[in-house]
Structures are given as structure tokens and as C-alpha cells.
N, C-alpha and C positions, 0 to 999 in steps of 0.2 A: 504494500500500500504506500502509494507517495504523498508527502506529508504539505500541508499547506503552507504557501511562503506569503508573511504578509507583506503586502507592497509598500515601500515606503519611496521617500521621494530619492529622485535621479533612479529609480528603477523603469518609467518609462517617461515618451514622451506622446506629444500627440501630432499625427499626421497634419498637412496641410487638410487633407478631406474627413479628420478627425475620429482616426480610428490610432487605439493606443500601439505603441513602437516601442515593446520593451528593448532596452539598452544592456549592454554586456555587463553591468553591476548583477541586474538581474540576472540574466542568465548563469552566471559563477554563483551567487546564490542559490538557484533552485539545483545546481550540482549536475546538472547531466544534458544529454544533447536531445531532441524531439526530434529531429529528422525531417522539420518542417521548413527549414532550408530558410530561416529565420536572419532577418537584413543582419543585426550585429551577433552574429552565433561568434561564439569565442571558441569552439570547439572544431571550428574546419568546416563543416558541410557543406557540402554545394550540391544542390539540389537537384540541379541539371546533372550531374555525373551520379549522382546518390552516393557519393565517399563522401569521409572524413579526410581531410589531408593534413 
């Protein structure tokens, strides 16, 4: 079971068309990679190829 991360601030931002953009603070807090090919993944993904690099 994965554990809830509460958000706090600089963990996103908001798009120009206002949908939220978590930032790489967040994602090294929630600890793992989604594979959802996420604009700041700190973890590699690229979602066009489906690796990690």
C-alpha cells in the first residue's frame, strides 16, 4: 500500500491552462517513479522510449 504525501508548497505548480505540475521536490518525496512520463521526473523516464535512463 503506498502511503499519502501531503503536499506542501514548491511541491507543484500551476499550468498556464491550470492544471497542477508537480515539481521534482515532489516527486523525490513520494520516492518512486509512475511511468507516467511526468515533465520534471527526476528519475529518467521518457515516455516515448518507456526507459529509465
Amino acid at each position: 500500500m503506498r502511503k499519502i504525501i501531503p503536499i506542501e508548497e514548491g511541491d507543484y505548480y500551476l499550468s498556464e491552462k491550470g492544471y497542477k505540475v508537480f515539481t521534482e521536490q515532489y516527486h523525490l518525496k513520494r520516492g518512486y517513479c509512475c511511468e507516467s512520463g511526468c515533465r520534471h521526473c527526476p528519475y529518467g523516464f521518457e515516455k516515448k522510449t518507456g526507459k529509465k535512463q
